[in-house]
N, C-alpha and C positions, 0 to 999 in steps of 0.2 A: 276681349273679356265679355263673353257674352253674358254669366250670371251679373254681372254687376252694372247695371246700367246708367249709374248717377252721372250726371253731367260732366262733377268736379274729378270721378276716376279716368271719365273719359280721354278728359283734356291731360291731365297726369300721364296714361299712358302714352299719348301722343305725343308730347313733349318729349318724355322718355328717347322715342322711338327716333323723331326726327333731331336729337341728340348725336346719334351713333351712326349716322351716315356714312359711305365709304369716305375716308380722308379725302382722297383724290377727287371729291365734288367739291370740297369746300373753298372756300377762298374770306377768307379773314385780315382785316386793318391789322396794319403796323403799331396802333395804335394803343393793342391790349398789351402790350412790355410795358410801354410807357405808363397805362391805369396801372399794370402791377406796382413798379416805380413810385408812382404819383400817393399811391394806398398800401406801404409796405409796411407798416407798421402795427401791431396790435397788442393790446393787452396782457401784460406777463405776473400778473399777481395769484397769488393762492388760493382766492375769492370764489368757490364756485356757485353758480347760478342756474347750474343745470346738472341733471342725476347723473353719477359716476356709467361707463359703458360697461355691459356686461356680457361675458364669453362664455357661449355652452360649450361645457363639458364633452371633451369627448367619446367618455360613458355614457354619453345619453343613448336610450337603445335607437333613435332613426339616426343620428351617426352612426353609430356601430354598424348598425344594416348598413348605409351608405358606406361604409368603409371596406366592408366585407363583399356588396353584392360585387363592385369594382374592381376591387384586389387594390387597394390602394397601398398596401405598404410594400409590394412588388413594384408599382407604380413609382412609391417615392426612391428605394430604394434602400441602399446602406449608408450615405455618406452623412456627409455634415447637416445640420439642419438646415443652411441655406443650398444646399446641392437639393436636398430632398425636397425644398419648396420649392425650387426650379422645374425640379422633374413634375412635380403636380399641375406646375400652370402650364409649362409645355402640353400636358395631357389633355388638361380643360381646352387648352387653345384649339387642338386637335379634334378632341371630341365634339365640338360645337363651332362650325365655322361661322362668323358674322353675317347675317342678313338683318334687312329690318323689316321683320316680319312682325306682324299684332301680338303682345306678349299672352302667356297662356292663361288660362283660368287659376292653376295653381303653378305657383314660381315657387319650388323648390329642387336642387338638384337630379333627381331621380325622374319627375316630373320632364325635367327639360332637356335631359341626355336624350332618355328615353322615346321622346315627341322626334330628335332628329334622326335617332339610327330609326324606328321603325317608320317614321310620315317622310324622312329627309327636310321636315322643317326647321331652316335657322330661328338666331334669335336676336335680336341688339346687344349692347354693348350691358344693358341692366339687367338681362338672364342671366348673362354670362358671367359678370360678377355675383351675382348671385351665390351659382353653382360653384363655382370657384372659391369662392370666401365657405360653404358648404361642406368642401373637400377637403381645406383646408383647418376649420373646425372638427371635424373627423381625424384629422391626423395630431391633432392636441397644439395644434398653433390658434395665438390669438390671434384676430383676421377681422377687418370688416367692411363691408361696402364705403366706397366713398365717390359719392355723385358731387360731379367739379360742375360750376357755373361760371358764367364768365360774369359782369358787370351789372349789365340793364337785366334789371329782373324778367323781365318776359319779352328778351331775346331771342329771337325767329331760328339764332341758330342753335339753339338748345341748349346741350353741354354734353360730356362724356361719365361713362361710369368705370371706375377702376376698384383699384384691392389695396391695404395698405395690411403687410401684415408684420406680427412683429419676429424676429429671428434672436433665439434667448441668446446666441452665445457671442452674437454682436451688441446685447444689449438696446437695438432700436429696430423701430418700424422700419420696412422699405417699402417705398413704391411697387407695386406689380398689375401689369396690365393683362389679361387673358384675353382681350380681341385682337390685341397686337404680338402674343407673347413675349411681353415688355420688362423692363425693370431697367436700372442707370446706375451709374456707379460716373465717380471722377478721376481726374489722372490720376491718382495712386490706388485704382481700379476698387475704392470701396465704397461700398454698397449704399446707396442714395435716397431717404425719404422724399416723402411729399411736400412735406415745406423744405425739406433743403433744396429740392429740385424747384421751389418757387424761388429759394432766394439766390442759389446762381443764377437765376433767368436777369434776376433785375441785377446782379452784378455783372452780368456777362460771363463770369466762370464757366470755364471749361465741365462741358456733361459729354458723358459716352454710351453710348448704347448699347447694348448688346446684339451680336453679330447675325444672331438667328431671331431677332426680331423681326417679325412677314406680318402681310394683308393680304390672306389668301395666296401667301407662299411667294409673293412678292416682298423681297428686302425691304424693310421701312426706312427713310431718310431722314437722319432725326434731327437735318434741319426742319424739315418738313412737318415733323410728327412732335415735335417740339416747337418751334419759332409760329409755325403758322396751325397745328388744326390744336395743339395742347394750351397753348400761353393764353389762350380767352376765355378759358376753364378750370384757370387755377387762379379764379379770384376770389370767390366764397365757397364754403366745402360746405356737405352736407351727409352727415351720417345717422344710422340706425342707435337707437339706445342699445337695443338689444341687439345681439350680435349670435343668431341661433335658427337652425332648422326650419325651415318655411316661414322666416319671421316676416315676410315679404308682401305673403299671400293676402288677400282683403277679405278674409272669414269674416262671418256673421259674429255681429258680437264685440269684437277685435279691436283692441287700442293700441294706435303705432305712436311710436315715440320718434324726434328726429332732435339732431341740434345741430344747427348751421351757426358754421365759422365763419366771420366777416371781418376785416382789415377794419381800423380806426378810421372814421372819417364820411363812411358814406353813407347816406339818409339811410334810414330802417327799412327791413321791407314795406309795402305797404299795406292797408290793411285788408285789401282785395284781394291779394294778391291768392291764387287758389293753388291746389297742388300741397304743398308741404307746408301752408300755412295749419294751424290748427285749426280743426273743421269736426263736426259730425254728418254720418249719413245714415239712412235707415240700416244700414250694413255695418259699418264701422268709424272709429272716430280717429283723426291723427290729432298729436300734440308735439306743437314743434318749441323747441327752445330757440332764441338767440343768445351769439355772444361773441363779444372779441377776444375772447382769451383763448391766444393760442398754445399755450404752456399746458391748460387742461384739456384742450380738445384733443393735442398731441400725446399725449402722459403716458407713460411705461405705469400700465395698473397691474 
């Protein structure tokens, strides 16, 4: 990001960056099941503490652009609505291979396709959800980033960034990854959120992956991509209020909204802590919620 020089973006993006490393570098304690374990419980009341999420439209005219320059509904296809999300994140996956490369000046879809077919620059794991959740607002699905952390707040090994989107005619969100072209289901092969895939982890319940999950076209192990580089990152979630077109980008002027989900039990964050705590810069301002309540952070709205 060369226009934006502030310290606290700096370290933000770099964090980001060193998040989304190839799996096959990482090597992770046996230790994050047992934190999930140890912090599995949160807040289930109808209390809320932080503003409802919101879905652009996908009449907005830079979706619609975005849907048409594409051809996205050739892309998605005819089927069901979980066939046609399928078909969209295989696409993203495709379109944008993982590097970790410095994310762009502007982080909206069109933006970041376009940077790898004409420069052949990748992007990390937070481009790619980006565009993704983008694509996916374009075709009238609700969708929105969701940046997983693991425990120690300013942990060396970052975290990962995924999609949760929601599929109306299953009535719930599922998990979807576009760096891995990912998503889970269980033995009776259906379709697996983001907390349900945290709570078989600390049951040990059987999860399955789907078969054309790759890393650069290598099959993913989902011991692997589950037990060791996902389980340390599925301890506090982190999402956008708003859930819309370049809502990413750090415009002049510009207030971003966030609210992290946190398990009962573990100290607050602190109050240094930079990146997604609430901050102003001569640029723009974030404002982060906390809260343990996973009933609204999760919510069919």
């Amino acid at each position: 990001m060369k226009k934006y020089t502030a310290i606290k973006y700096v370290l933000f993006i770099l964090m980001i960056l060193s998040s989304c490393k190839d799996i096959n570098e990482l090597n992770y304690s046996v230790r994050s099941i047992q934190d999930l374990k140890e912090y599995n419980e949160y807040e289930i009341s109808n209390s809320r503490d932080f503003p409802e999420f919101l879905y652009q439209e996908e009449s907005a005219p830079e979706l619609k652009r975005l849907r048409n320059k594409y051809n996205l509904d050739a892309i998605a296809g005819k089927g069901t609505d979980l066939e046609r999300a399928i078909n969209l994140l295989k696409w993203t996956h495709e379109a944008i291979p993982h590097e970790d490369e410095y994310n762009l000046q502007v982080l909206n879809a069109v933006t970041i396709i376009e940077t790898y077919k004409n420069k052949g620059i990748s992007q990390g794991c937070y481009p790619i959800a980006i565009t993704f959740n983008e694509v996916l607002l374009s075709m009238g699905y609700k969708a929105r980033i969701v940046i997983c952390f693991p425990k120690d707040f300013n942990s060396p090994n970052g975290g990962h960034v995924i999609n949760t989107v929601f599929i109306p005619s299953l009535n719930k969100w599922a998990w979807m990854d576009a760096q891995e072209n990912a998503y889970l289901v269980d033995e009776n092969r259906q379709l697996l959120s983001i907390q349900e895939v945290r709570e078989r982890l600390i049951l040990s319940q059987k999860l399955i992956l789907n078969k054309d999950a790759n890393y650069h076209g290598e099959v993913s192990n989902i011991k692997y991509y589950l037990e060791e580089f996902m389980s340390p990152f599925l301890y506090r979630f982190i999402s956008p209020i708003n859930s819309e077109y370049n809502s990413e980008t750090r415009d002049s002027g510009k207030i971003l909204t966030y609210v992290e989900l946190l398990p009962l039990g573990p100290p607050s964050p602190p109050k240094e802590r930079q990146y997604f705590e609430t901050h102003e810069t001569k640029e723009y301002k974030v404002v982060t919620y906390h809260t343990n309540n996973a009933k609204l952070f999760w919510e069919v709205q």
